[in-house]
C-alpha positions, 0 to 999 in steps of 0.5 A: 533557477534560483530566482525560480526556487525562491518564487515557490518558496514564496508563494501563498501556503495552502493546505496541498502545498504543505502536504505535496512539500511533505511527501517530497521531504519524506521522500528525501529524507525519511519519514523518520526525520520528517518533522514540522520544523524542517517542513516549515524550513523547506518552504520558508516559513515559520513553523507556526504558519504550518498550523493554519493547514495541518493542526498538528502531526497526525494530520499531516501524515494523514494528508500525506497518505491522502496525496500518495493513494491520489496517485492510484489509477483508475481501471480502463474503461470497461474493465470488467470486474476482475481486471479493474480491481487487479489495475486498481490493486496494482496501481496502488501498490506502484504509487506506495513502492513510489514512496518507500515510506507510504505503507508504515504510514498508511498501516500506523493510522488509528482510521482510514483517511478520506481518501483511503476510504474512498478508494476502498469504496471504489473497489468495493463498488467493482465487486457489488457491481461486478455481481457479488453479493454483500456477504461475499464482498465482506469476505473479499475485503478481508481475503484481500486485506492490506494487498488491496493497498499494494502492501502485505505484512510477511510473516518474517520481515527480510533483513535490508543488508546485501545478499549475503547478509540478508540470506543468513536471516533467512537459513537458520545456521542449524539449517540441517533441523529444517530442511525445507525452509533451507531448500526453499530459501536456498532455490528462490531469490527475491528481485530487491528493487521491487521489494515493498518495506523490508519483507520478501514481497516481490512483484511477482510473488505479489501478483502470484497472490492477487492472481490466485485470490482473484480467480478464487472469488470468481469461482464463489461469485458463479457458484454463488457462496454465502457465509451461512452456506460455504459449500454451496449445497443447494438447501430445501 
């Protein structure tokens, strides 16, 4: 076994070989942590034979957010549109919960990365070929926003502590001034492994929206809605 370990810390650099290294040590250790020197350590390297392959920090992260949206599915066969995009979706948001730290990543980005733009282009195509419209796939893509990566920004992020911690940053401690935020965080609860960052974004408050977004834009797509006629009255 340690010959084995060794073997691969000796075989020739390539660019995948770094990337694929540095997702599994941010896996292991945090992206926080994650630099080039300990990546240069894990493989058994020099630092400056990372270089060669990734000319800085930034391209590596970028790569590494290229090796996570590889993991995305494809739809079966044909799907037709709304369960392909809601495969692609949820695909995505299985190989980001994969690696807790892809979502800060993928949202710290100044641009999308080749493969995050051509997984968009895909979904992009399920929906022109789908039979929606230039103008009502824009406004999709926007309706869907960051969920179309299996991610969502909640409005409060939830605190990482054990329940009993966590709920105090839900309920206010006047909680008598706001009775439905109580009520509401009181009567509901979150599973806490299918939590995606820190907010309360579980599996099925997630697939709740997708499902709700997904049938809103069949009913536009048959009623064929425009942005220069959103109530679908029929012009003379």
């Amino acid at each position: 076994m340690a010959q084995q370990a060794e073997a691969v810390r000796r075989a020739p650099l390539s660019r995948d070989r770094v990337l694929r290294a540095a997702v599994a040590l941010a896996d292991e250790i945090g992206i926080e942590a994650l630099s080039m020197r300990k990546l240069a350590q894990e493989l058994g390297v020099v630092p400056m034979a990372l270089y060669k392959h990734v000319a800085n920090k930034d391209q590596l992260l970028d790569g590494m957010v290229d090796v996570v949206v590889g993991e995305i599915d494809l739809p079966a066969p044909e799907s037709d549109w709304k369960s392909a995009v809601r495969q692609r979706v949820l695909s995505a948001r299985r190989a980001l919960q994969g690696h807790s730290w892809a979502a800060q990543v993928v949202r710290s980005r100044a641009r999308p990365t080749p493969a995050v733009l051509a997984y968009m282009d895909s979904v992009i195509g399920i929906f022109r070929t789908g039979g929606f419209s230039v103008d009502l796939t824009h406004h999709v893509m926007h309706a869907l926003g960051s969920r179309v990566l299996g991610f969502t920004q909640e409005l409060f992020d939830a605190s990482p502590s054990p329940a009993p911690e966590a709920q105090a940053v839900v309920v206010p401690a006047d909680a008598g001034k706001f009775p439905y935020v109580t009520e509401l965080a009181m009567a509901v609860a979150h599973d806490e492994e299918s939590v995606v960052g820190q907010g309360c974004d579980d599996q099925f408050e997630f697939e709740f929206a997708l499902d709700l977004l997904l049938d809103g834009f069949e009913r536009l797509r048959q009623q064929r809605w425009t942005s220069a006629n959103p109530s679908g009255e029929k012009t003379v």
